[in-house]
Backbone as CSV, one residue per row, in Angstrom:
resi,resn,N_x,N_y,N_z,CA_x,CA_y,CA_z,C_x,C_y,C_z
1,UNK,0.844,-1.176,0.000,0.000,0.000,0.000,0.893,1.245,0.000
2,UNK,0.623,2.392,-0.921,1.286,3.297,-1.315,0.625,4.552,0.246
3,UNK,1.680,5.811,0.168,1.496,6.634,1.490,0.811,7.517,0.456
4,UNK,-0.086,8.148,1.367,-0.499,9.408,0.231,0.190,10.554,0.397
5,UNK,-0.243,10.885,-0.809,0.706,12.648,-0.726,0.083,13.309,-0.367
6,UNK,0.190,14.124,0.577,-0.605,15.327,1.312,0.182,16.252,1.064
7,UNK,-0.119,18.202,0.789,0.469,18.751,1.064,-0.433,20.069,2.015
8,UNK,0.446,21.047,2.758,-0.220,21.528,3.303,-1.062,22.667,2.838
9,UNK,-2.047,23.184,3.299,-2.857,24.518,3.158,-3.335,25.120,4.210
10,UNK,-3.891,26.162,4.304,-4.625,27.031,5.480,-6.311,26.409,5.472
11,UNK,-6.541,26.303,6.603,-7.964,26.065,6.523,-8.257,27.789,6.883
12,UNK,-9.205,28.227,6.852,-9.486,29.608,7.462,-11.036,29.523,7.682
13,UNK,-11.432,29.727,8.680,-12.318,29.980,9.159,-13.195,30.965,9.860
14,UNK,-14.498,31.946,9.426,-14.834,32.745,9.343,-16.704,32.737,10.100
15,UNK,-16.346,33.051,11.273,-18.007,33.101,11.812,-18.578,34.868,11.556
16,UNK,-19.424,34.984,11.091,-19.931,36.115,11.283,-21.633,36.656,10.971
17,UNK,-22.142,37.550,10.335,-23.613,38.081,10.591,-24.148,37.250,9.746
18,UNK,-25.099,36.418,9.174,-25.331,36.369,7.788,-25.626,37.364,6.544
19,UNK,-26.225,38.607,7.396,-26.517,40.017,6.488,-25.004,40.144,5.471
20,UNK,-24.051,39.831,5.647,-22.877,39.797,5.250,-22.280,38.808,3.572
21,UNK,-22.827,37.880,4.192,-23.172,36.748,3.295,-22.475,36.630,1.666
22,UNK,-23.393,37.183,1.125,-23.441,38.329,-0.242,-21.889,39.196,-0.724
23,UNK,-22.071,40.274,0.153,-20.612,40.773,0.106,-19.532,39.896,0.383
24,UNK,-19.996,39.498,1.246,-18.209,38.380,1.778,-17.815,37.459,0.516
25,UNK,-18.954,36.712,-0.420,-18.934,36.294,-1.627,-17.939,36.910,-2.698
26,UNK,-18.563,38.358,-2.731,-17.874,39.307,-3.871,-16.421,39.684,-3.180
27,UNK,-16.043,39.512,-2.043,-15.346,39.984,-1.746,-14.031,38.671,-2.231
28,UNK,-14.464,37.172,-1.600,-13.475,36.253,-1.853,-13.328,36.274,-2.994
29,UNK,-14.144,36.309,-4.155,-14.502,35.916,-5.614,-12.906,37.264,-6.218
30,UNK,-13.148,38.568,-5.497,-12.655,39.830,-6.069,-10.719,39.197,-5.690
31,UNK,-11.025,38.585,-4.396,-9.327,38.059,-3.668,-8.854,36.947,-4.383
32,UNK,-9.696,36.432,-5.170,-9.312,35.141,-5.966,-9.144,33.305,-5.344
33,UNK,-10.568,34.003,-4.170,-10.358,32.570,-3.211,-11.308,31.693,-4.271
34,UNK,-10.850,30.548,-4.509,-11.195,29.392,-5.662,-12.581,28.988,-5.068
35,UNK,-12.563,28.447,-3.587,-13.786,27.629,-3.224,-14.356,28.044,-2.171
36,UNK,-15.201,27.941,-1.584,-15.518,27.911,-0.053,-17.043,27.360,0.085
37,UNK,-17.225,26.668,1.702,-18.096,26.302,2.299,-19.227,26.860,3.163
38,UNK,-20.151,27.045,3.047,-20.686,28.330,3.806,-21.870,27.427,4.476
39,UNK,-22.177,27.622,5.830,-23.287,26.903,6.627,-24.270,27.792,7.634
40,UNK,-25.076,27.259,8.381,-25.823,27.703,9.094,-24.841,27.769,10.574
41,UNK,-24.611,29.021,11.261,-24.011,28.227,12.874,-24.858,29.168,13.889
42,UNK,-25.371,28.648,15.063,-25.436,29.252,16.093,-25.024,28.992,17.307
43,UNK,-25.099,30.270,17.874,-23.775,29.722,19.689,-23.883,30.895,20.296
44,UNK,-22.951,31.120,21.466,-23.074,31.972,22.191,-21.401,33.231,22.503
45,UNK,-21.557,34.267,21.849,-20.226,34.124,22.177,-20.227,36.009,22.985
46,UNK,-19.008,37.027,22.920,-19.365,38.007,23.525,-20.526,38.920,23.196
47,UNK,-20.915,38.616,21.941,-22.283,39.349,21.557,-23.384,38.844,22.214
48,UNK,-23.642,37.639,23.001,-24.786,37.218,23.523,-24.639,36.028,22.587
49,UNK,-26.167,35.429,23.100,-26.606,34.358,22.101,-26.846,34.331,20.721
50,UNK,-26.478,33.706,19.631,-27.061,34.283,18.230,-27.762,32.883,17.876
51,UNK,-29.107,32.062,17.845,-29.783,31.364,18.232,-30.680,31.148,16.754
52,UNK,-30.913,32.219,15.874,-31.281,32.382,14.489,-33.149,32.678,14.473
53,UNK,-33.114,32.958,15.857,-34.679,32.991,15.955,-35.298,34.035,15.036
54,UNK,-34.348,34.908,14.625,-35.095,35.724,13.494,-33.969,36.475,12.604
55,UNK,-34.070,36.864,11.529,-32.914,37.512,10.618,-31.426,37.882,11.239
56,UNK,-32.293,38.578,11.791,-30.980,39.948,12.282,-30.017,39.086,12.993
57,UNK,-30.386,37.966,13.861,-29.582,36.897,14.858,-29.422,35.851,14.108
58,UNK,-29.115,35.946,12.882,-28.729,34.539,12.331,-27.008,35.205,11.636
59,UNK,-26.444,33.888,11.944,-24.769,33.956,11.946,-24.155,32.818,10.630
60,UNK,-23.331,32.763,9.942,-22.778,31.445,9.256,-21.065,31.207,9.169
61,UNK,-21.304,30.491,9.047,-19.173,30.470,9.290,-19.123,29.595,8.234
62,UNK,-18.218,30.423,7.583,-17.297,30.208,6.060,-16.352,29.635,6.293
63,UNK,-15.912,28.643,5.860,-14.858,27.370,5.275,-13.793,27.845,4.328
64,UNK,-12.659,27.969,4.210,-11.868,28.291,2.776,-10.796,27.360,3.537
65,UNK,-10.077,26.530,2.317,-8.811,26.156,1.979,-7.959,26.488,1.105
66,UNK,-6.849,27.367,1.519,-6.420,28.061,0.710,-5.012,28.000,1.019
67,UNK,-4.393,28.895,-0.007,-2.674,28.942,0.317,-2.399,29.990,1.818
68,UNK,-1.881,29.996,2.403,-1.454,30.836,3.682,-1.843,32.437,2.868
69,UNK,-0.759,32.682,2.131,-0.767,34.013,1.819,-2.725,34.581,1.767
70,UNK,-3.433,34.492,0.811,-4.453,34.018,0.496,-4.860,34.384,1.743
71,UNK,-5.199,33.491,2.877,-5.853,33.530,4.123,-5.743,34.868,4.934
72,UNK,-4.314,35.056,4.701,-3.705,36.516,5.430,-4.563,37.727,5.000
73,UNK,-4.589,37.463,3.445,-4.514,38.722,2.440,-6.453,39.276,3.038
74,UNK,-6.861,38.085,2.918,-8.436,38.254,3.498,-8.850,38.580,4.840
75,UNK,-8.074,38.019,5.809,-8.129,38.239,7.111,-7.678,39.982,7.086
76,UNK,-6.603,40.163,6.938,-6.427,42.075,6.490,-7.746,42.583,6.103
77,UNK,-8.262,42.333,4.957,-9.360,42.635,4.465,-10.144,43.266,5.022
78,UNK,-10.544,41.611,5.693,-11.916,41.503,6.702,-11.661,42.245,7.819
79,UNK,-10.579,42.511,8.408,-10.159,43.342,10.027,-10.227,44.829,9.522
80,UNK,-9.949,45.175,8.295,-10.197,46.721,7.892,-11.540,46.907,7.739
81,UNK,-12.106,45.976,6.919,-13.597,46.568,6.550,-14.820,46.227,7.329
82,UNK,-14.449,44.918,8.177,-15.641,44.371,9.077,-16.132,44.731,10.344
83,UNK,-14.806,44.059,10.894,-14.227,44.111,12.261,-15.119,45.061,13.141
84,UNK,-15.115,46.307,13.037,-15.420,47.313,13.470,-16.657,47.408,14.093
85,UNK,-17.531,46.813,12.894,-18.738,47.099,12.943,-19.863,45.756,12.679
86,UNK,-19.199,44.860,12.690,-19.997,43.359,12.656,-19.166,42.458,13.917
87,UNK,-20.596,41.499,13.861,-19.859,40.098,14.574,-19.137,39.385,13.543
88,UNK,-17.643,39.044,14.064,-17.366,38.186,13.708,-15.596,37.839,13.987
89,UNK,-15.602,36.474,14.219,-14.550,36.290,14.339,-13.948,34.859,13.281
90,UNK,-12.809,35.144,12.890,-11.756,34.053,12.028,-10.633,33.228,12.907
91,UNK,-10.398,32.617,12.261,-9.251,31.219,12.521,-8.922,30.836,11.850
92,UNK,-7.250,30.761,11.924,-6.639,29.929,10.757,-6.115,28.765,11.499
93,UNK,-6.087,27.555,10.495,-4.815,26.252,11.105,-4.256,25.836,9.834
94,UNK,-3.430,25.169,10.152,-2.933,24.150,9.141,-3.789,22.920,8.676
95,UNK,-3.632,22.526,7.459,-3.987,21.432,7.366,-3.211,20.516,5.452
96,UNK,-3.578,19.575,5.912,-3.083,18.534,4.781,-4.067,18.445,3.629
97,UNK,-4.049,18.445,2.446,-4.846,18.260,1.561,-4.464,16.717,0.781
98,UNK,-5.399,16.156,0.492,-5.107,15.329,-0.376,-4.915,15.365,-2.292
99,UNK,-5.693,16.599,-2.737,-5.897,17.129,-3.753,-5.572,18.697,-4.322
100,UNK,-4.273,18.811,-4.040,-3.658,20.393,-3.472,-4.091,21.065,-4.862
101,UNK,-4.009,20.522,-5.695,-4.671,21.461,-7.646,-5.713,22.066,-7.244
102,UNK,-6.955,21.707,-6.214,-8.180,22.136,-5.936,-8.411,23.552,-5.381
103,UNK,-7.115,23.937,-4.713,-6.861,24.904,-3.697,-6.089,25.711,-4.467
């Protein structure tokens, strides 16, 4: 049995308003991020509860696997233009890909 080739990438991870949604789209699309995952999340964090009981309190956290640089270049982005004035917080880690062309 052969080892697989993994190589590494950034996972980056992005919780924030859903009102956002839309722009954050045009925004990766404009940075040249290839893919991303986008879901429903709710939890509790210094803003209070965000629970989705109605628009305004509904939150989603974005998925990207990307090259490091890439992750940085957006995280800048997002801390100039968001930060300020929305919920939301990011995370980066490492991780292994099995299919690095995808990224």
């Amino acid at each position: 049995m052969s080892a697989l080739h993994t190589e590494k990438r950034t996972l980056l991870t992005i919780f924030t308003e859903a009102t956002l949604e839309h722009v954050l789209i045009k925004d990766m699309d404009r940075l040249g991020i290839r893919g991303y995952t986008i879901s429903d999340a709710r939890g509790k964090g210094s803003r209070g509860v965000r629970d989705a009981a109605w628009d305004e309190s509904k939150n989603i956290r974005i998925e990207i696997i990307c090259a490091r640089q890439q992750a940085e270049d957006l995280l800048t982005h997002l801390q100039e233009r968001y930060y300020s004035n929305y919920a939301m917080v990011a995370c980066c880690s490492e991780v292994e890909v099995l299919r690095p062309g995808k990224f």
